[in-house]
Structures are given as structure tokens and as C-alpha cells.
C-alpha positions in Angstrom: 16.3 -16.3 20.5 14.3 -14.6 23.3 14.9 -11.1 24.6 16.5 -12.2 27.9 19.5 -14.1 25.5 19.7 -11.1 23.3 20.5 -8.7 25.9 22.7 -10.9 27.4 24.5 -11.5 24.3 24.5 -7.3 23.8 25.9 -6.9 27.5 28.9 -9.7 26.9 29.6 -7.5 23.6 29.5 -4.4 25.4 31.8 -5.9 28.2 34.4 -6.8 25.0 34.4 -3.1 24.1 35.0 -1.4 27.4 37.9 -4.0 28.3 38.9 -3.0 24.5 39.0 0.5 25.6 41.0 0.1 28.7 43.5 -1.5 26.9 43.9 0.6 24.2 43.9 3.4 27.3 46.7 1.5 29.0 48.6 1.2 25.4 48.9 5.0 25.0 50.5 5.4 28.6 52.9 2.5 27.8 53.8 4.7 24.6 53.9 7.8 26.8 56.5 6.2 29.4 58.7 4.5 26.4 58.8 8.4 24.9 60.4 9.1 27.9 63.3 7.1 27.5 64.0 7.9 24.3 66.9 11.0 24.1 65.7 14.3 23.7 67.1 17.2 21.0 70.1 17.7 23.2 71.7 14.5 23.0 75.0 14.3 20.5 72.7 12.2 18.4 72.0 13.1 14.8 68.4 14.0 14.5 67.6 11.6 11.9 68.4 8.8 14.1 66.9 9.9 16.7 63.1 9.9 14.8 64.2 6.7 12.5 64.9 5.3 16.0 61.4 6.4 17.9 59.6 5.3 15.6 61.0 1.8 15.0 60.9 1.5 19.0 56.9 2.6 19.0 56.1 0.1 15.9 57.7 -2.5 17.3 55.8 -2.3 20.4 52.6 -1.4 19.0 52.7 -4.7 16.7 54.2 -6.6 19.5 51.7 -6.0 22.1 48.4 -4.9 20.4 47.7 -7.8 17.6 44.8 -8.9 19.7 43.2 -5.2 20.0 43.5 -4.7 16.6 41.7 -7.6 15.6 38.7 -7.0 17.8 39.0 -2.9 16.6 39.0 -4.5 13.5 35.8 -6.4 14.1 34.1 -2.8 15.6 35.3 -0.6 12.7 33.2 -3.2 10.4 30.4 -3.2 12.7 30.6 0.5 12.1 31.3 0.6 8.3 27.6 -1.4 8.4 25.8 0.6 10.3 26.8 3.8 8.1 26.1 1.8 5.3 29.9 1.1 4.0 31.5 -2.4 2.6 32.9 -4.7 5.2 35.5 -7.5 4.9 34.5 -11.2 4.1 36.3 -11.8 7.1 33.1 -10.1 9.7 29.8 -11.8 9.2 27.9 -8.9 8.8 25.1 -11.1 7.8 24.3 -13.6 10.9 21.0 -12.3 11.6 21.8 -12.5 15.3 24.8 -10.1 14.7 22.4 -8.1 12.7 19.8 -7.6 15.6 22.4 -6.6 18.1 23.5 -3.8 16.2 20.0 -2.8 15.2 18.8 -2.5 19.2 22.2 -2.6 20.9 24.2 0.3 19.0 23.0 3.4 18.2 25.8 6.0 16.6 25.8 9.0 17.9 27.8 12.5 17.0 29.9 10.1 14.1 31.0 7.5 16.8 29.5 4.2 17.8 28.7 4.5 21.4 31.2 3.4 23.5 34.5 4.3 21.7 33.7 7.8 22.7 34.0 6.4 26.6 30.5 7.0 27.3 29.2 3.6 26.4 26.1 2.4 29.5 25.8 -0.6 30.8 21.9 -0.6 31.3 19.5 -3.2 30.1 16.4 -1.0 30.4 18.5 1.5 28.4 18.8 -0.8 25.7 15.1 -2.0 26.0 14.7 2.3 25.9 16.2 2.8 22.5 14.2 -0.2 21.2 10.6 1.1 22.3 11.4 4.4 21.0 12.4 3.3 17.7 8.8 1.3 17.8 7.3 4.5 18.9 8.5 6.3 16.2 7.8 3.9 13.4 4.0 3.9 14.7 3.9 7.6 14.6 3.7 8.3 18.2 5.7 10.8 20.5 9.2 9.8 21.5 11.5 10.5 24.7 13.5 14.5 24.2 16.3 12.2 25.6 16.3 9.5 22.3 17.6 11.1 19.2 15.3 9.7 16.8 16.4 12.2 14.1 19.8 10.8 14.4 20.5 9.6 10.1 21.5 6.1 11.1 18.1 5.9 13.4 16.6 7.5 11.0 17.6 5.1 8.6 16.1 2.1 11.0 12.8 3.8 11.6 11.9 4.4 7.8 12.8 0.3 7.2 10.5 -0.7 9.5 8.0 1.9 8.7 8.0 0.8 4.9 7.6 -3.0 5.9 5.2 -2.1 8.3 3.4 0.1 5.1 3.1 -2.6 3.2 2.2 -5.4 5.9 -1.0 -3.4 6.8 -1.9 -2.5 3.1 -1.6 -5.3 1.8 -4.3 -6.4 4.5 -6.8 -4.3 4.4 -6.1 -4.2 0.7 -7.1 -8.1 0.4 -9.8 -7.4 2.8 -11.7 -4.7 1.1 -11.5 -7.0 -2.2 -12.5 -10.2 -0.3 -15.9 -8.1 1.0 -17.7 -8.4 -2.3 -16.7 -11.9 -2.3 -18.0 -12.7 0.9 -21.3 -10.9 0.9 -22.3 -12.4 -2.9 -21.4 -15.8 -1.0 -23.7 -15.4 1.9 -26.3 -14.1 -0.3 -25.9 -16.9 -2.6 -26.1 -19.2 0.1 -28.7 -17.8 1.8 -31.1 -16.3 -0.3 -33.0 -17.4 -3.0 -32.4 -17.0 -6.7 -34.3 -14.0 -7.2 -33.0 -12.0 -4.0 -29.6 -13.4 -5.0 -29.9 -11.5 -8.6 -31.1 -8.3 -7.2 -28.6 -8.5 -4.7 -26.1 -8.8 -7.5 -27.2 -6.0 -9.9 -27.8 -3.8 -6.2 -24.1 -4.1 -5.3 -22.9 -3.8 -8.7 -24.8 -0.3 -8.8 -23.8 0.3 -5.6 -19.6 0.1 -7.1 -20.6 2.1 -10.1 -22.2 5.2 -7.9 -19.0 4.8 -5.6 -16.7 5.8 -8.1 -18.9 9.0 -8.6 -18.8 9.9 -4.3 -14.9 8.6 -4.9 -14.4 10.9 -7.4 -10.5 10.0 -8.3 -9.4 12.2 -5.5 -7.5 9.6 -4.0 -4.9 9.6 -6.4 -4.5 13.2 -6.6 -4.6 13.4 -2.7 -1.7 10.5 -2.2 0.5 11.6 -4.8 0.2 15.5 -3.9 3.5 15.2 -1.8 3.8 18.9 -2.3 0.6 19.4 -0.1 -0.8 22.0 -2.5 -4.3 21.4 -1.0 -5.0 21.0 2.4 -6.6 18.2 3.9 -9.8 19.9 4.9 -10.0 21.3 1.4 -10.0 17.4 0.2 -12.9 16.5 3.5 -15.4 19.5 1.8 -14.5 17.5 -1.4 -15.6 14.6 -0.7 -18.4 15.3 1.2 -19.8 17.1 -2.0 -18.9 14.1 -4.3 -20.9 12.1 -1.3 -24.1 13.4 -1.7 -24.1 13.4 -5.7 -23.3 10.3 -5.3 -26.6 9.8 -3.4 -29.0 12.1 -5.0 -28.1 10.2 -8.5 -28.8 7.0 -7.3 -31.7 7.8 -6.2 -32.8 9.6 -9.6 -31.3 6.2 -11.1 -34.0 4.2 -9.4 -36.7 6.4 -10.1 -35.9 6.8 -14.3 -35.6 2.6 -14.1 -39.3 1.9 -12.8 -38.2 -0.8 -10.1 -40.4 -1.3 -7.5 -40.0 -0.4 -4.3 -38.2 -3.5 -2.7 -35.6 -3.6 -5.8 -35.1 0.1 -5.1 -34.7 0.3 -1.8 -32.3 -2.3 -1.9 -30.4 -0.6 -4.0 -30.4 2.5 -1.8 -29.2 0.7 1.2 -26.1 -0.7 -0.6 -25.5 3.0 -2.2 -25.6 4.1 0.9 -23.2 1.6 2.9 -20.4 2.4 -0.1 -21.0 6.2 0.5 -20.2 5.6 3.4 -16.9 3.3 2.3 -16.8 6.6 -0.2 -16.3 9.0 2.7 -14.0 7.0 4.3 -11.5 7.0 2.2 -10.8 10.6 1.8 -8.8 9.8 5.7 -7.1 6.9 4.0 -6.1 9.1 1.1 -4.5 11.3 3.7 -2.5 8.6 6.0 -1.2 7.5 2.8 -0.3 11.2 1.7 1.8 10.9 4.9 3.6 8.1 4.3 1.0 6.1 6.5 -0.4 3.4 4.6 -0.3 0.9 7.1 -3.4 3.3 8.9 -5.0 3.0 6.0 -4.8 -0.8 5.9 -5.8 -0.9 9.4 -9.0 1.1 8.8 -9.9 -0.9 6.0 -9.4 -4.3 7.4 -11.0 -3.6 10.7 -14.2 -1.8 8.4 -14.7 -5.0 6.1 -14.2 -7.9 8.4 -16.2 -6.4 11.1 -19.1 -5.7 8.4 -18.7 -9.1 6.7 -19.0 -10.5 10.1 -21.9 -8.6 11.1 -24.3 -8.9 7.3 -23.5 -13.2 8.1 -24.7 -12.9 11.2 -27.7 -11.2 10.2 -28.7 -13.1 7.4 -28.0 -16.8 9.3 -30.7 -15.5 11.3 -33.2 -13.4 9.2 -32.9 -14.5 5.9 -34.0 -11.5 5.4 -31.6 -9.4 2.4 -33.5 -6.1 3.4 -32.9 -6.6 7.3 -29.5 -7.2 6.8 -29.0 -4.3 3.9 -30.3 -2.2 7.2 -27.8 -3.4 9.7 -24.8 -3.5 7.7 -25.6 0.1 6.7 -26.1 1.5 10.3 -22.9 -0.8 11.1 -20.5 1.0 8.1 -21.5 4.4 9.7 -21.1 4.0 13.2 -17.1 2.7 12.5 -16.0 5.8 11.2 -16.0 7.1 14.4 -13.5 5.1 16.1 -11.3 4.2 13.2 -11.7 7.2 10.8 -12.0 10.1 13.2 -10.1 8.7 16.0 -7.1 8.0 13.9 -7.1 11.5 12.4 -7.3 12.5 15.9 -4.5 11.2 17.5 -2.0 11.3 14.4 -2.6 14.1 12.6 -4.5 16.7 15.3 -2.8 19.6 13.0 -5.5 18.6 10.5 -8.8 20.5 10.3 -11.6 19.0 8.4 -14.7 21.1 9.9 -17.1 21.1 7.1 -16.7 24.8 5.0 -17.5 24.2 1.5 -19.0 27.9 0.7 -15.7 29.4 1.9 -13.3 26.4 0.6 -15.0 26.3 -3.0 -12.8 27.7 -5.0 -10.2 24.7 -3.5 -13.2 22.5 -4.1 -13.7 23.4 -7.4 -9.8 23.1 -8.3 -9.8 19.7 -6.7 -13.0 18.5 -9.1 -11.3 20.0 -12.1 -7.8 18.1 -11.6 -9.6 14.8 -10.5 -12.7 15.2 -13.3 -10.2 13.0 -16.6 -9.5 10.7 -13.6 -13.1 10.1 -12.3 -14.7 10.1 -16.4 -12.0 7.6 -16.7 -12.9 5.4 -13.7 -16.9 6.3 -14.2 -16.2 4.9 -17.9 -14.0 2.2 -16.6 -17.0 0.9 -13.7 -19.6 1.2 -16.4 -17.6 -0.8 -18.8 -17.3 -3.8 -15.7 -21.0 -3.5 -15.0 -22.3 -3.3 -18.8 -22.9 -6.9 -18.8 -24.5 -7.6 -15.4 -27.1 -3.9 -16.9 -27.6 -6.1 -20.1 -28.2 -9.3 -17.9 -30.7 -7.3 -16.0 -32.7 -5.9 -18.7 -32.5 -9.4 -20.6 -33.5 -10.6 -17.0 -36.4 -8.6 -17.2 -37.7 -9.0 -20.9 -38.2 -12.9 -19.6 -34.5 -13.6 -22.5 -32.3 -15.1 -20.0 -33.5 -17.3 -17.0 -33.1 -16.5 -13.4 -29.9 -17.2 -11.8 -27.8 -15.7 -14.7 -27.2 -12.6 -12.6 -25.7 -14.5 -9.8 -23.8 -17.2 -11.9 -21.9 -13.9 -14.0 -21.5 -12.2 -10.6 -19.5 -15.2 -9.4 -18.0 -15.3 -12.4 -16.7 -12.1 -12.5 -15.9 -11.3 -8.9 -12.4 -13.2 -9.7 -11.4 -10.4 -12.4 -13.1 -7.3 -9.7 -10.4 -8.6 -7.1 -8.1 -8.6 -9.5 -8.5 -4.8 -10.3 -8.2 -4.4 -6.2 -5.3 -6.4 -5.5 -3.1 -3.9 -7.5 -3.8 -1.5 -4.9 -1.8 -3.8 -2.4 1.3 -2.1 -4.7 -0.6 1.4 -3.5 2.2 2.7 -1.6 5.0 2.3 -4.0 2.5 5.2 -6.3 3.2 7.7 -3.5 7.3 6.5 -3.9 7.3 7.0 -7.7 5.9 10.6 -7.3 8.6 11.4 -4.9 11.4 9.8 -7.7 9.7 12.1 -10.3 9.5 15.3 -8.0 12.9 14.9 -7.5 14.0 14.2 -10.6 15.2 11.0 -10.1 14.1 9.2 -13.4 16.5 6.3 -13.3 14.9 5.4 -10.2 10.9 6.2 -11.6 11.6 4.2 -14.9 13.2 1.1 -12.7 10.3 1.2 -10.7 7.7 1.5 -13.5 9.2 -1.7 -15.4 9.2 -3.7 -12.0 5.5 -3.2 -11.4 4.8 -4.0 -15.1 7.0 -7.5 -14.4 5.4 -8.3 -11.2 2.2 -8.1 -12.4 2.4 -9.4 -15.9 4.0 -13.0 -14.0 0.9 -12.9 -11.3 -1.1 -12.9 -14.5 0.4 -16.0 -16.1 0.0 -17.4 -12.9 -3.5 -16.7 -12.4 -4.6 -17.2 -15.8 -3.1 -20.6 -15.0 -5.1 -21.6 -11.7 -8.3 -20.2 -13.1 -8.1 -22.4 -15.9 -7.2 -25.5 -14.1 -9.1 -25.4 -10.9 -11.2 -21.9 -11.4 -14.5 -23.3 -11.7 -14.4 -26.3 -9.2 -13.2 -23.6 -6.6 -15.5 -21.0 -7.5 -18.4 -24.0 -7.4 -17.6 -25.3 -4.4 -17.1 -22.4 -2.4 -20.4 -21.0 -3.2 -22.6 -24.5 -3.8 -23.2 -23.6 -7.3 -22.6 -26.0 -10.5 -20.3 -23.7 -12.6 -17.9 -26.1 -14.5 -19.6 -25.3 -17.8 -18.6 -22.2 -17.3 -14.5 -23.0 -17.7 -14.3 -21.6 -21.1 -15.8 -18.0 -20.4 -14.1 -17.8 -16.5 -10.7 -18.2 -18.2 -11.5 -15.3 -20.6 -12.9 -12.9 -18.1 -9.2 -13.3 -16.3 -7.3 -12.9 -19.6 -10.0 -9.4 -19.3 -8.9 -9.0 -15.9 -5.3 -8.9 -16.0 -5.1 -6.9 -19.1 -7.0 -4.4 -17.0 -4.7 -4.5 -14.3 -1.9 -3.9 -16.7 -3.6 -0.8 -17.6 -4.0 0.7 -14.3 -0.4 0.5 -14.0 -0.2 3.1 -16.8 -3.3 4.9 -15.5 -1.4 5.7 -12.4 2.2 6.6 -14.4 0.4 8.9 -16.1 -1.4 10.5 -13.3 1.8 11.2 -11.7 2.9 12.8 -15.2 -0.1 14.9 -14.4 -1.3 13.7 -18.1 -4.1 11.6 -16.7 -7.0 13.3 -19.2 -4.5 12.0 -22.0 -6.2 8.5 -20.8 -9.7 9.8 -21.4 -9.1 8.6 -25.4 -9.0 4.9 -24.3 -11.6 5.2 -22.2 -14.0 6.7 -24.6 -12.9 4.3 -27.0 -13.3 1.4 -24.4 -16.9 2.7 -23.4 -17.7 3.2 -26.6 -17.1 -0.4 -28.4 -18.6 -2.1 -24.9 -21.9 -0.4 -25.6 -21.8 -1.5 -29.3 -21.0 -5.4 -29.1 -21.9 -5.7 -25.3 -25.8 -6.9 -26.0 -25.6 -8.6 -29.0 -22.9 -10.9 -27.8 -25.2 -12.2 -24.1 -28.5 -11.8 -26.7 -26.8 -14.7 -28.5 -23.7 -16.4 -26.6 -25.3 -16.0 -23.0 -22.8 -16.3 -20.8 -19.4 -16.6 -23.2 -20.9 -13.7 -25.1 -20.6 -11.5 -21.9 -16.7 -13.2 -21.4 -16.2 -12.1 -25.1 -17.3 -8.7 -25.1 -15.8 -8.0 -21.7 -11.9 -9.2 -23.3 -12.4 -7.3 -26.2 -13.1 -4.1 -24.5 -9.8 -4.5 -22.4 -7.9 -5.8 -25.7 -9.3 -1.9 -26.9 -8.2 -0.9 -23.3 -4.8 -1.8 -22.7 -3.3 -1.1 -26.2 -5.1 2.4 -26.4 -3.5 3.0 -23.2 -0.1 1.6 -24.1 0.3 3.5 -27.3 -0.9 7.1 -25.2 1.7 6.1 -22.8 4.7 5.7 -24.7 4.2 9.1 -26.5 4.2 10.8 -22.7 7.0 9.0 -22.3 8.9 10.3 -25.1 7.2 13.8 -24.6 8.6 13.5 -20.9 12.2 12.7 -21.5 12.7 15.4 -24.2 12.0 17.8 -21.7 14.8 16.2 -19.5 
């Protein structure tokens, strides 16, 4: 149904109301003249006949001649009982989604009363059209009419359904595009590089994730769950931009204490660089999501990684060149935070300040480092643990032990299991709900929540863990031109890895709301800990499945240690209720 039938189907319904009206008008006067003619106090009749007899005159004429009204006041009232959110009758479908839409655009209540009962009801299509656009408006975040009363509950109500679906809509894109970037870019370089650029490529990106999480820092998920606003957002900007440059001046100690030669090291550099950048970034997605604006936050990061997938392909289709294109796609990450980073901060949130003042804002700064520091050890831990095999590959890469190739064949491998650690984030904005159930005390509702995301993600597991096995290798081979069905055994492992890390990020976020997060340093230690120990010995002799195998037993280590921590918060938690 177009818009031209819907408002003509609103105006028809509108028409039935207003004729309603005037007959229910013309009703009362009927009841005033019959009054009338009934005899007043003075008459010789005794009283009680005279009310027994008024009112079995007005009942008799109200059921006589106003069967029809009622039915179709019958049919409003229900209309009304579902726009405040009340049960209706079997008899009114409620449901028809066309009946649905009309009451969505068409009726807006107003002061307790559906608008047109009160007498007031307008008969104007652009009106109509009015109140639509301005609920739009106000579900994008932008300034609405004085004349629309947008703060009206049942409005209200509207606005925050579509802004939730329109949450989730955009996260989940730019959620599924920031995980499909790594994809991407090891396919083009596969593709179009050599073996050799291929691998340093591989162990250049992976380097490039593990000094992320250092410029990240965790302050995300203090930042979107601090619903409270404790800090303010430009004492999270000076943050970042000081996790940003140890982020930077590390890597570049990194390279210099690992002897690689300049070409190897300056490739790594770039790629640092363009996830600083990716790094920085994020501190404005942290705080659209803070604001219940998560669907910015997908925008910005669908808009960043398609346009610099789109721009490193086009680059190295032409150049073949890894280090050109390293260049551009660096030069390209930094120039988009100005329109979608700044711009958005600009015209949604112009209240917020984030001038760079870290000498006056330290102490904030400091306080901020301090409550993210478990997190970021844990996540520091957690990226070292993923990248402990491709660092072993490397060295045995090196030593002349494992052939060239291996770097780009695990990388492949693996990326499956690194999306899979992203795509929880597409359940990002439900984080930001549970830390509203637990700030107000609504633990029901929190516990409900908790067990759903466990259930929703233990089935995309099974189901996963099912593909992979079937078709994982023939996909994975034929997307990127590579022979990998050899490889079925230890690609199937890494995704039992992978979703048993998932699992745990589940609790890693529970328990971050619980503001118990360095509780979670234990099984990360633990995890970091028996990865080093079996991590070499197992490639050394297995290869390939030896990487698989120490990689599932570290999250075997991961998941139950975090489990078991878990539960006794739990406990802890609900004897203080």
C-alpha cells in the first residue's frame, strides 16, 4: 500500500468518527427534549416512579436508537485500549498491519483522549504527513516542530520503537562491516601479492589488532555503559588520544627490539597507524552509543570500512604494490574522520566539548585508565593469546622451520574465529540496556536478558560449527584461490576456539557491568599463561593442527575460568539484593 491509499484510508476513518460524533451530539439533545416530557417533582406522582420511569424511558431509547454507535464506539475505545497499551477484544483486529499503520501515523493521543473524540479532530493530509515526519525527525535525533508534542508517552512510546530497530539495523551493519575488513584486505593481498608480501602482510595486520587494543584501551565499555555520565565526554577524547600515542610509540619500539628490516617495519607502521586511527575513532562511537545512538555508530563504521576496502583494492589492482597501498589507505582512514566522526558529534551532540586538555583533565584521565586498566590487561592478554600462533609462525618462519605461505594459509584460517569475536558486538547495544536493568534494579529483567544472549549465541555456534565443518574449507579456498581442504580437521577446531570465546565475552561484559571486571584478570592470566607454555611446541611438531590445538585449549582454560568467576559474582550479587 502506497502513501496516497493510506491516507485515504485514514481520511474515510476519520470521516467515520466525526459523523460518530454528530450523532452521539444529536443523541444527547434527543435525551434532553424526552427529559422534558417527563413530569417534574410537582406532579401527584410518587417519586419512585417517577425515576424508575425516566430511566426505563432513557434506556429504552438509548438501546433503541444507538446499537450502531455503540458498535463503532466500541471499535474506537479498542483502538484506544491499543494505543495506551491495554487488552482488546477478539472481536477488533488489532493486528491487520494496515490497521496497525493507521493508528501509528493517523492517531496521535493527546491530553488522555484520542484526537477527535475531544471535537478537535483535523481533516488535513499534510497534517497527517506532519506528525509522521516529526516522529522520523525525532527518531534520527534531529530538532522537531514546538507545535508536535513529541514528549507525548504514547509518541514517546513510537519514537523509542523505531529508534531501537533503527539501533540495531545500523549496528549490526557497520558491525558486519568492520569484521568483514580484515577479511577483505587478507583477500586482496592474497590475491594480489605474492607469498612473501602476503605473510608479512599477515603478521603486519595481526600486530597492527594487538597494538589496537592498547590505543583502545577497554574504554569503550566503560564509556557505553556509564549511563550515569560520571565522566564527561571530553574527559574520555583526552583519553584516548593518550592511549593513541602509546599505542604508537610502542609499536614502534616493537619493531626496533625485533630487528626487521626496514620494508617489514615500515609495513607494520603503516597498518599501526591506520588502526590508531580506527582506535581514535571509536572514542565518538563509544559516545553515540552512550546516548542510546548506536545506529551512528554503525553508520560511521560502515561508511569507514567499505570506503577503505574499496580504496586499498583499487590501489593494489593497480600497483601491486603492498607499501603504496599501506600509504593510501592510511592517508584515506584519517581524512574520514572529519566528515563522519567530527561532523556527527557536531550536529548531534554540539553540547559536547572534546578540545584537547589532558594537563588540566588528568586526574579524569587517570581515573578513566585505572577503571578500564583489568579490562584492557584482559583484552591485551586476550589479543596476544589470538596472535601467539601467527608470533610463533613468524619466528618459525624465520628460523627457515615452516615454509612460506604458512602465515597466510593460518591467517585465512583463522579470520573465520576473529569475525566471530566481532559479530558479538552486533548484540552491542543490548550491553548499554542491561546496565540500565541493573542501575535500576531491575534483576528479573538483567538475568532474562543475560540467559537470552547466552542462548542465542550458544545455537549460532552449533550452527556455525556445523557449516565450517561441512563446506568451511571449500568456501574459504575458493574465495581466496587457495587449496585449503587439508586443512578441514584444524578449521573446525579453531571454530569450536572461536565460539567458546565468544561465550566468554558474554560474561566479560556481565561482569563489567557488575563493575567486577578485574575479577576476570584470573582467567586471563591463566589463559595467557598455558598459551605461552604449549603454544610452540604444538606448531614445532603438528604445524598447522598444532596451532588449532593449542588455540582450543586455551579457550577450553578460557571459558570455564571465566564461568566459574562468574557464578560466584553472581551469588555475591544477589546476596546483596
Amino acid at each position: 500500500m502506497n502513501e496516497s491509499q493510506t491516507e485515504e484510508i485514514l481520511d474515510n476513518y476519520i470521516e467515520e468518527i466525526k459523523k460518530l460524533v454528530r450523532r452521539v451530539s444529536k443523541l444527547e439533545k434527543e435525551i434532553e427534549e424526552l427529559k422534558k416530557l417527563i413530569p417534574n417533582k410537582n406532579t401527584e406522582e410518587p417519586k419512585e416512579n417517577k425515576i424508575e420511569d425516566r430511566k426505563y424511558e432513557e434506556d429504552s431509547i438509548i438501546q433503541e436508537t444507538t446499537i450502531t454507535e455503540k458498535k463503532e464506539f466500541v471499535i474506537i475505545t479498542e483502538i484506544y485500549k491499543e494505543i495506551v497499551g491495554n487488552k482488546v477484544s477478539e472481536e477488533i483486529d488489532i493486528n491487520d498491519k494496515e490497521m496497525q499503520k493507521i493508528i501509528i501515523e493517523g492517531i496521535k493521543r493527546k491530553d488522555g483522549q484520542i484526537l477527535g473524540l475531544s471535537g478537535e479532530l483535523k481533516k488535513e493530509k499534510d497534517g497527517n504527513k506532519k506528525i509522521i515526519t516529526e516522529i522520523k525527525k525525532a527518531v534520527e535525533g534531529e530538532e522537531v516542530s514546538e507545535k508536535i508534542d513529541i514528549n507525548n508517552k504514547e509518541i514517546e512510546k513510537i519514537i523509542s520503537k523505531e529508534g531501537l530497530k533503527n539501533n540495531y539495523i545500523w549496528n549490526m551493519l557497520g558491525t558486519v562491516s568492520s569484521s568483514l575488513i580484515s577479511v577483505v584486505l587478507l583477500l586482496l593481498a592474497s590475491r594480489f601479492l605474492d607469498s612473501r608480501d602476503s605473510d608479512i602482510f599477515s603478521i603486519a595486520y595481526a600486530l597492527g589488532q594487538q597494538f589496537f587494543v592498547l590505543g583502545y584501551f577497554q574504554v569503550r565499555n566503560l564509556q557505553s555503559t556509564d549511563v550515569k555520565e560520571r565522566y564527561q565526554f571530553a574527559s574520555y577524547h583526552n583519553t584516548r588520544l593518550f592511549t593513541v600515542f602509546l599505542m604508537i610509540f610502542t609499536s614502534f619500539i616493537y619493531t626496533l627490539w625485533q630487528g626487521y628490516d626496514i620494508y617489514k617495519s615500515s609495513i607494520i607502521l603503516l597498518l599501526v597507524f591506520y588502526r590508531a586511527i580506527d582506535a581514535y575513532s571509536d572514542v565518538f562511537q563509544g559516545l553515540f552509543q552512550q546516548k542510546n545512538r548506536s545506529d551512528l555508530a554503525g553508520k560511521v563504521q560502515f561508511y569507514r570500512s567499505w570506503i577503505c576496502m574499496l580504496i586499498f583494492a583499487i590501489v593494489l589492482l593497480l600497483t601491486k604494490s603492498l607499501m603504496v597501498a599501506s600509504i593510501v589507505i592510511c592517508c584515506a582512514n584519517f581524512i574520514l574522520t572529519f566528515p563522519l566522526d567530527f561532523r556527527n558529534c557536531r550536529l548531534h551532540f554540539s553540547q559536547e566539548k572534546f578540545s584537547p586538555k589532558l594537563h588540566d583533565d588528568r586526574k579524569n584521565v587517570y581515573s578513566i585508565l585505572k577503571n578500564s586498566f583489568p579490562l584492557f590487561l584482559n583484552g591485551f592478554l586476550l589479543a596476544y593469546i589470538y596472535n601467539e600462533p601467527k608470533i610463533v609462525i613468524d619466528r618459525l618462519l624465520t628460523s627457515g622451520v615452516l615454509v612460506s605461505g604458512m602465515q597466510r594459509d593460518f591467517n585465512i584460517l583463522f579470520m573465520p574465529v576473529f569475525v566471530l569475536s566481532l559479530l558479538f558486538f552486533v548484540l552491542r547495544p543490548l550491553t548499554t540496556q542491561l546496565s540500565i536493568y541493573w542501575n535500576e534494579k531491575k534483576e528479573l529483567l538483567f538475568f532474562k536478558q543475560v540467559r537470552l544472549l547466552f542462548l542465542v549465541m550458544l545455537v549460532l555456534g552449533f550452527i556455525i560449527v556445523g557449516l565450517g565443518y561441512l563446506i568451511g574449507t571449500e568456501v574459504l579456498g575458493a574465495v581466496y584461490g587457495i587449496q585449503l581442504q587439508e586443512y578441514k580437521l584444524p578449521f573446525t577446531i579453531l571454530l569450536v576456539g572461536g565460539i567458546l570465546n565468544v561465550l566468554a565475552l558474554v560474561v566479560d561484559i556481565i561482569m563489567t557491568i557488575f563493575r567486577k571486571q578485574h575479577y576476570l584478570m584470573i582467567a586471563y592470566l591463566l589463559t595467557f599463561a598455558v598459551s605461552k607454555f604449549i603454544t610452540l611446541p604444538f606448531i614445532r611438531d603438528q604445524k598447522l593442527l598444532g596451532a588449532a590445538n593449542s588455540f582450543l585449549i586455551s579457550m577450553c582454560v578460557f571459558y570455564a575460568t571465566s564461568l566459574i568467576i562468574y557464578g560466584i559474582a553472581k551469588n555475591q550479587e544477589k546476596r546483596k539484593k
